[in-house]
C-alpha positions in Angstrom: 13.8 -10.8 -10.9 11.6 -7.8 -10.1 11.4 -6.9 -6.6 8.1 -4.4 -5.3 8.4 -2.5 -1.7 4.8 -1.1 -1.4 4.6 0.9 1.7 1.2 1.9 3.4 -0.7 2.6 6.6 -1.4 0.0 8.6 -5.3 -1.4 8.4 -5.0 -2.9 5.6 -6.4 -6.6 5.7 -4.7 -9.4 4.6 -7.3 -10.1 1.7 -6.6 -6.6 0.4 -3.1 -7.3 0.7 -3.5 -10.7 -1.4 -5.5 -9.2 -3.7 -2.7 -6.1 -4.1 0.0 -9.3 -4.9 -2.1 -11.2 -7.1 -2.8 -8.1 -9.2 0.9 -6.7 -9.2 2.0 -10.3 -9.9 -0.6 -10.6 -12.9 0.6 -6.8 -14.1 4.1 -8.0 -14.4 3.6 -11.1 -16.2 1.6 -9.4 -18.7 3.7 -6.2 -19.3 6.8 -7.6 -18.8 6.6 -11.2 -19.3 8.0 -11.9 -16.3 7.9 -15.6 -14.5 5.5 -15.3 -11.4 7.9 -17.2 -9.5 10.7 -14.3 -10.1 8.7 -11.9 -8.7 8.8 -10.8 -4.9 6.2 -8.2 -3.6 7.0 -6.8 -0.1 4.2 -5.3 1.7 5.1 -2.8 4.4 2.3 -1.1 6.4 3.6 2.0 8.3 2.1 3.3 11.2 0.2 6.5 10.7 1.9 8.4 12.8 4.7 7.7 11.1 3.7 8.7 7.6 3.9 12.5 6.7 1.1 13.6 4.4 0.4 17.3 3.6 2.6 18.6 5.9 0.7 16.9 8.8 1.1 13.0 10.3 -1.5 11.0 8.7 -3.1 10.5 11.8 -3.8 14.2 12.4 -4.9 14.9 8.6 -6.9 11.8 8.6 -8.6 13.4 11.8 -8.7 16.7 10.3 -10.4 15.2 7.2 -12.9 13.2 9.7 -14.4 16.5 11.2 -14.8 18.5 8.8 -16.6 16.0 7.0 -19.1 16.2 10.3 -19.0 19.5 10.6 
């Protein structure tokens, strides 16, 4: 029975999401032969202030990012 924990940011719509178990779901049937209804996909979306990312929140890189890009 594979199990998947995907952690990321929040924002993430739940189409995307879908989309994201549909594909893992489809990647481990055909790699591992695996029964679709063994497999359990956990989506957890972490705020941003919350997730570390280059020695900065995400929040504060992601703003970082944001003005340099205009200037």
């Amino acid at each position: 029975m594979p199990y998947i924990n995907l952690q990321i940011t929040k924002g993430a719509t739940r189409d995307q999401k879908k989309a994201i178990v549909e594909e893992f779901t489809n990647t481990l049937v055909k790699h591992l032969g695996k029964q679709p209804e063994h497999i359990h996909i956990v989506i957890d979306e972490v705020e941003e202030e919350n997730w570390g990312y280059a020695g900065m929140l995400t929040d504060d890189f992601r703003k970082t990012m944001r003005e340099k890009e205009t200037g």
